[in-house]
BAVOKOL-871692 format. One record per atom (N, C-alpha, C, CB): x, y, z; atom name. Coordinates in steps of 0.2 Angstrom, whole numbers. Glycine has a CB too. Layout:
N
      xx      yy      zz   atomo
       X       Y       Z      CA
...
% end
This chain:
138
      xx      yy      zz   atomo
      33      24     -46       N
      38      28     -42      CA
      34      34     -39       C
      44      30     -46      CB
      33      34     -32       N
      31      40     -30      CA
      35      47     -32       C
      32      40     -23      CB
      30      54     -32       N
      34      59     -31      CA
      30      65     -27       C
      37      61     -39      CB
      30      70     -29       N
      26      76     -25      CA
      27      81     -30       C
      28      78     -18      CB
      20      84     -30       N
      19      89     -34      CA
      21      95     -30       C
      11      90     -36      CB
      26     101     -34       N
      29     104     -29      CA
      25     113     -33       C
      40     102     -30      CB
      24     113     -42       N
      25     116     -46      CA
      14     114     -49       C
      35     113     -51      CB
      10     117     -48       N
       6     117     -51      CA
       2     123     -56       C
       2     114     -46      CB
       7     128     -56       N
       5     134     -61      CA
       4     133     -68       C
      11     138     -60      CB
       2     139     -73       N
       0     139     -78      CA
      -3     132     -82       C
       5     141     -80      CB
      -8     130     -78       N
     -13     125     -80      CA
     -14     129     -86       C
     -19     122     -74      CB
     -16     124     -94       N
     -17     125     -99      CA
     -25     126     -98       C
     -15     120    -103      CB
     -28     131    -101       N
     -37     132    -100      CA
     -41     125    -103       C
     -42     140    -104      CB
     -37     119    -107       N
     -40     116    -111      CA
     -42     110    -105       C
     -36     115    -118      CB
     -35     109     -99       N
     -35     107     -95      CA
     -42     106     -90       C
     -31     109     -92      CB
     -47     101     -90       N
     -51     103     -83      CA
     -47     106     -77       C
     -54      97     -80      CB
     -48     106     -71       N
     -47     108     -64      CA
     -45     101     -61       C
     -53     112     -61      CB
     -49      94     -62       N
     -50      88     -60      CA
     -45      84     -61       C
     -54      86     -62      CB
     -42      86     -68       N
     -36      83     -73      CA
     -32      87     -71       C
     -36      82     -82      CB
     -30      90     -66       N
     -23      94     -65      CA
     -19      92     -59       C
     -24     102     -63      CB
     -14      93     -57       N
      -9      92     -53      CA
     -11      95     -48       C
      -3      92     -55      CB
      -8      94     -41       N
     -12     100     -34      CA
      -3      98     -31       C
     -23      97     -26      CB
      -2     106     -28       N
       4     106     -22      CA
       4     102     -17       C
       5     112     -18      CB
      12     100     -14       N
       7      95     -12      CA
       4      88     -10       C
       5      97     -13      CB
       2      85     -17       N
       0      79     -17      CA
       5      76     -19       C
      -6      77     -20      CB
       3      68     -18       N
       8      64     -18      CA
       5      60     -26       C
       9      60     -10      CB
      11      59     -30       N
       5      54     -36      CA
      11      51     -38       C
       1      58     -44      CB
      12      45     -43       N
      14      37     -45      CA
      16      42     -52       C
       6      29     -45      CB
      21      39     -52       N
      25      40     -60      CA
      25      32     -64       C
      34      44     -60      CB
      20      34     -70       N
      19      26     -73      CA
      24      24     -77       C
      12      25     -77      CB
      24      32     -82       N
      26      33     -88      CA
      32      39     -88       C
      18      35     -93      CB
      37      36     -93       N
      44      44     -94      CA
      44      44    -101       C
      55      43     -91      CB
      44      48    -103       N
      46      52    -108      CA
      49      57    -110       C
      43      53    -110      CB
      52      58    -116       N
      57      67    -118      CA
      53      69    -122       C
      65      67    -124      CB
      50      74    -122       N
      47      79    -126      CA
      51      83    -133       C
      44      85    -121      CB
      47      82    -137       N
      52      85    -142      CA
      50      91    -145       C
      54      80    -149      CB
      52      97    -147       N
      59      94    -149      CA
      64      98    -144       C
      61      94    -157      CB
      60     100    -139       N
      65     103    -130      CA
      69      98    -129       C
      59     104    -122      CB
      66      90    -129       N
      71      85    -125      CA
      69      86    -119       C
      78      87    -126      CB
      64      87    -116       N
      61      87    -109      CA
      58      82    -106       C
      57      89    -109      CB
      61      81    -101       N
      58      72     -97      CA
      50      76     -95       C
      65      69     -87      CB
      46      71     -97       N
      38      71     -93      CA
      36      65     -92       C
      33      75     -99      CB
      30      65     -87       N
      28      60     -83      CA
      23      58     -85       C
      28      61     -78      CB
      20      53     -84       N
      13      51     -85      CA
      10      49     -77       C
      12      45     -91      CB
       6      51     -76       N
       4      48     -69      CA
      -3      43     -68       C
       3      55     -64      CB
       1      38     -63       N
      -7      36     -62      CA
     -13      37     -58       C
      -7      33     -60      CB
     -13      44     -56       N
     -19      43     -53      CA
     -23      50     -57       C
     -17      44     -45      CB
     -20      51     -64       N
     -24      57     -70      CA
     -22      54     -75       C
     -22      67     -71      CB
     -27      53     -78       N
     -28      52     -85      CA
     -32      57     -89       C
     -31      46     -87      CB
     -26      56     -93       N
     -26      63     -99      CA
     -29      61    -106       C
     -19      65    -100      CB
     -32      55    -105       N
     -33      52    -113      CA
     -37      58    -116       C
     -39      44    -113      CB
     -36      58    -123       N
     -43      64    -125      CA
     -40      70    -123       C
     -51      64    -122      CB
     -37      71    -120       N
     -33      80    -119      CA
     -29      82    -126       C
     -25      81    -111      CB
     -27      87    -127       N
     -20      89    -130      CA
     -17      89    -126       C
     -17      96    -132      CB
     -16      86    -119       N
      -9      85    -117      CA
     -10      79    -113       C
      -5      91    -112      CB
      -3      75    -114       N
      -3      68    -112      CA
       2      67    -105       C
       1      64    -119      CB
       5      73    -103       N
      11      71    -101      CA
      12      77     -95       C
      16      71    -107      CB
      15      78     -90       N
      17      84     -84      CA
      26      85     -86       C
      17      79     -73      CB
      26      89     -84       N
      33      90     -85      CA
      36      90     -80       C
      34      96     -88      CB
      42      84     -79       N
      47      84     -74      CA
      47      91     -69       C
      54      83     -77      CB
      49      94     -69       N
      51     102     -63      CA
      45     102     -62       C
      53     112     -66      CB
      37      99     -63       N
      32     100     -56      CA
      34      97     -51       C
      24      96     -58      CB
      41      94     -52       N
      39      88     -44      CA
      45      85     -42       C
      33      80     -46      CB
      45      82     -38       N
      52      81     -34      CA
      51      74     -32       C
      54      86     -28      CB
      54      70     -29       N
      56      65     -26      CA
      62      63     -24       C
      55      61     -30      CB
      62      57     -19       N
      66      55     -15      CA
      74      54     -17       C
      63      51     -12      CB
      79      59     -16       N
      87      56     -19      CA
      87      49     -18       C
      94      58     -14      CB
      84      43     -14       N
      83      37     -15      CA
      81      32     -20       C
      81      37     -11      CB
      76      39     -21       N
      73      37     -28      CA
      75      34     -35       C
      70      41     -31      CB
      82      40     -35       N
      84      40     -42      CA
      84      32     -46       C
      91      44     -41      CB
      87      27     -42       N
      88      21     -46      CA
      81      20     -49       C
      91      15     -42      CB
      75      19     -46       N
      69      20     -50      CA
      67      23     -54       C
      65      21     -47      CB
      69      31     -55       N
      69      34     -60      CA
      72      29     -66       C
      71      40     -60      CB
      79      30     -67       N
      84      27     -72      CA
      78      20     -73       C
      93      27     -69      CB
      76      16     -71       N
      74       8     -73      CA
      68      12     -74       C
      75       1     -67      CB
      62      17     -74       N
      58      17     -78      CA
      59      19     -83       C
      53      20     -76      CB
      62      27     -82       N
      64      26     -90      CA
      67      24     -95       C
      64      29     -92      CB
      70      16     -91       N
      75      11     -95      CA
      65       5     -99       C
      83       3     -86      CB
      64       6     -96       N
      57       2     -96      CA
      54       6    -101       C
      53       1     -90      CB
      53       8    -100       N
      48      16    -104      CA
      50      16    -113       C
      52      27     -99      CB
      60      15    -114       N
      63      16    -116      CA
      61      10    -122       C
      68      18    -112      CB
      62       4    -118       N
      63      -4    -121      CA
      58      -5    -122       C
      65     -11    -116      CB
      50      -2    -122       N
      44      -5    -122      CA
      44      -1    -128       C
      39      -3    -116      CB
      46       6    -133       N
      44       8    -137      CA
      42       4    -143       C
      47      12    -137      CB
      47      -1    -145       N
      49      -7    -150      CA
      42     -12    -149       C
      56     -12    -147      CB
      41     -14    -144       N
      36     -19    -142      CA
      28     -16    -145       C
      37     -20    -134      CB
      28      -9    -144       N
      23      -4    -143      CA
      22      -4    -149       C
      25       4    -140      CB
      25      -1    -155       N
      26       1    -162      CA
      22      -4    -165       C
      34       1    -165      CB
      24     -12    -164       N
      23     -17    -167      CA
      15     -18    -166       C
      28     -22    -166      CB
      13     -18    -160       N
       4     -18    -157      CA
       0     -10    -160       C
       3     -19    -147      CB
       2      -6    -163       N
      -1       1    -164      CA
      -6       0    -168       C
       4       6    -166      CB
     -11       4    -165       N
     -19       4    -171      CA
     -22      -3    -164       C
     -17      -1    -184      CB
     -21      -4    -158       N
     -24     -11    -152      CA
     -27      -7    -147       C
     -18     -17    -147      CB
     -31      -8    -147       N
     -35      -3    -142      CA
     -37      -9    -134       C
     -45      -1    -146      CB
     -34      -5    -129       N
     -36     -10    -123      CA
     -37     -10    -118       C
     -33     -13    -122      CB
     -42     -13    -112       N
     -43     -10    -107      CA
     -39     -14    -101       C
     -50      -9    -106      CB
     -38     -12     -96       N
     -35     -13     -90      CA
     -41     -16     -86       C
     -31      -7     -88      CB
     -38     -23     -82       N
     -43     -26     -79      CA
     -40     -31     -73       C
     -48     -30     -85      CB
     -43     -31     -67       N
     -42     -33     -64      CA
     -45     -42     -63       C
     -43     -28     -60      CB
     -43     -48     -59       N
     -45     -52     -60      CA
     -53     -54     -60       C
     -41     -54     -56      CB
     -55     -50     -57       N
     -64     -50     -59      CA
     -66     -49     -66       C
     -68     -44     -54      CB
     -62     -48     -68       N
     -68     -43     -75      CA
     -68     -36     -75       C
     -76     -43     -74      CB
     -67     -32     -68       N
     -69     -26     -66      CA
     -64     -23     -71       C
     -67     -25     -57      CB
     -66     -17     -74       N
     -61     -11     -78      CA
     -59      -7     -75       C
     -64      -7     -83      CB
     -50      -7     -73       N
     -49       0     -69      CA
     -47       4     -73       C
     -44       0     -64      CB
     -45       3     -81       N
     -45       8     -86      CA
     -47       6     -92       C
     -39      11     -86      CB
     -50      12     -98       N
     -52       8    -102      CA
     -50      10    -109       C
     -59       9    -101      CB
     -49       8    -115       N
     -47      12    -120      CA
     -42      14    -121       C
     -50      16    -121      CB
     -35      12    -119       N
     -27      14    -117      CA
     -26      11    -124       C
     -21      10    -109      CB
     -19      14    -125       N
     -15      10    -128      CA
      -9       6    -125       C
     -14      14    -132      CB
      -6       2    -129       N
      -3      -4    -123      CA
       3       0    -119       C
       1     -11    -128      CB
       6       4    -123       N
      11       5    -118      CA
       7      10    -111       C
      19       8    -122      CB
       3      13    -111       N
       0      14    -106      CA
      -2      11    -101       C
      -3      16    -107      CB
      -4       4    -104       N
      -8      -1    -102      CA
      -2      -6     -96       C
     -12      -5    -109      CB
       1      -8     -99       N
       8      -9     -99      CA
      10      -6     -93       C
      11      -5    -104      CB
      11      -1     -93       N
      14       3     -88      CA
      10       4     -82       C
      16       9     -91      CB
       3       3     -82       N
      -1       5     -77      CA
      -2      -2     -72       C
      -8       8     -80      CB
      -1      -7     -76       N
      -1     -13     -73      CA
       4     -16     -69       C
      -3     -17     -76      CB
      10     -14     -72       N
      15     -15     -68      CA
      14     -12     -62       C
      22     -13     -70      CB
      14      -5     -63       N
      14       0     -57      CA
       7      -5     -53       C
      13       9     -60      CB
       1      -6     -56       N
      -2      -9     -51      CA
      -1     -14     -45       C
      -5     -10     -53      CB
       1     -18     -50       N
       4     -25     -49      CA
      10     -24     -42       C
       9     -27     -57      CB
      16     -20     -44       N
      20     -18     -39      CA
      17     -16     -32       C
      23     -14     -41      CB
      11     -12     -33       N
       7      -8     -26      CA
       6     -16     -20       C
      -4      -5     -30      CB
       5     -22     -24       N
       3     -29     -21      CA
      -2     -30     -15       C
       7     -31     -20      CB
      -7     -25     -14       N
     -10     -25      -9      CA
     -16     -29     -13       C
     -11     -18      -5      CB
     -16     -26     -20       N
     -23     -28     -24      CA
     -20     -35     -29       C
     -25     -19     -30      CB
     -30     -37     -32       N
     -28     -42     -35      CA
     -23     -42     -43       C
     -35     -44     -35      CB
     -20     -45     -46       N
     -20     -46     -50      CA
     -23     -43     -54       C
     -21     -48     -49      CB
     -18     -38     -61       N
     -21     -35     -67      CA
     -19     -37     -75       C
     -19     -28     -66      CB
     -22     -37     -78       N
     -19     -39     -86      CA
     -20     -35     -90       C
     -21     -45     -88      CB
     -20     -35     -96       N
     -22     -33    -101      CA
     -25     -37    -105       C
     -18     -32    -102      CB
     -32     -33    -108       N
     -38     -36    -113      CA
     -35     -31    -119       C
     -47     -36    -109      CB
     -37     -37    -123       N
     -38     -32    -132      CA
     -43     -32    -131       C
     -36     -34    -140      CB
     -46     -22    -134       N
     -51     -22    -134      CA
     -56     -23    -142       C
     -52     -17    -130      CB
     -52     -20    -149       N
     -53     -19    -152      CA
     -49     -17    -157       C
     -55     -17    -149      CB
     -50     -17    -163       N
     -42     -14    -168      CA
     -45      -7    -170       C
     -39     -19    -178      CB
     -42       0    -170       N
     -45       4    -170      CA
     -45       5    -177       C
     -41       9    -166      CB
% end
């Protein structure tokens, strides 16, 4: 789900400058979540990864999107929601994201990331085919 970064202040210093969000741009929401224990919807986006930060996640008020949108919200984070169960039971799977060649477009995710990034790829449909590889039991 498209959105736009409206809100890029008080970047954490632990944050690079590269791994941050810019006014402005446009980025893909892969991943929803509630933060606890605020209960805060946060995003995960595709086009920053945050693996290896302290922080995994944007906080919803960076960013806005289309009132049209809304039904996409609600079915990601119906998705987001349904996948935790599935998630729990593969935990300790290490995996990379790969397109039909072999080619790695991400590496070292865990599934529900992985998961989530391939739908969203997958949906884009301009590109080939993505799956998921185990890489490894951590």
């Amino acid at each position: 789900m498209k959105c736009l970064c409206i809100n890029d202040s008080n970047k954490p210093p632990e944050i690079p400058d590269d791994k941050w969000v810019e006014v402005g741009t446009e980025y893909n929401i892969i991943y929803v979540t509630f933060l606890q224990p605020q209960n805060v919807m946060a995003f995960q986006l595709l086009e920053i990864d945050l693996d290896g930060l302290p922080y995994e996640y944007f906080s919803y008020d960076r960013f806005i999107y289309k009132s049209d949108s809304y039904n996409e919200l609600v079915d990601l984070i119906e998705f987001s929601a349904n996948a935790i169960n599935y998630i729990e039971s593969l935990k300790g799977n290490v995996f990379d994201v790969c397109d039909m060649n072999e080619n790695i477009v991400r590496e070292n995710v865990d599934l529900e990331k992985a998961e989530t990034l391939i739908e969203m790829l997958n949906d884009l449909g301009d590109n080939p085919p993505y799956y998921i590889k185990r890489k490894q039991l951590r």
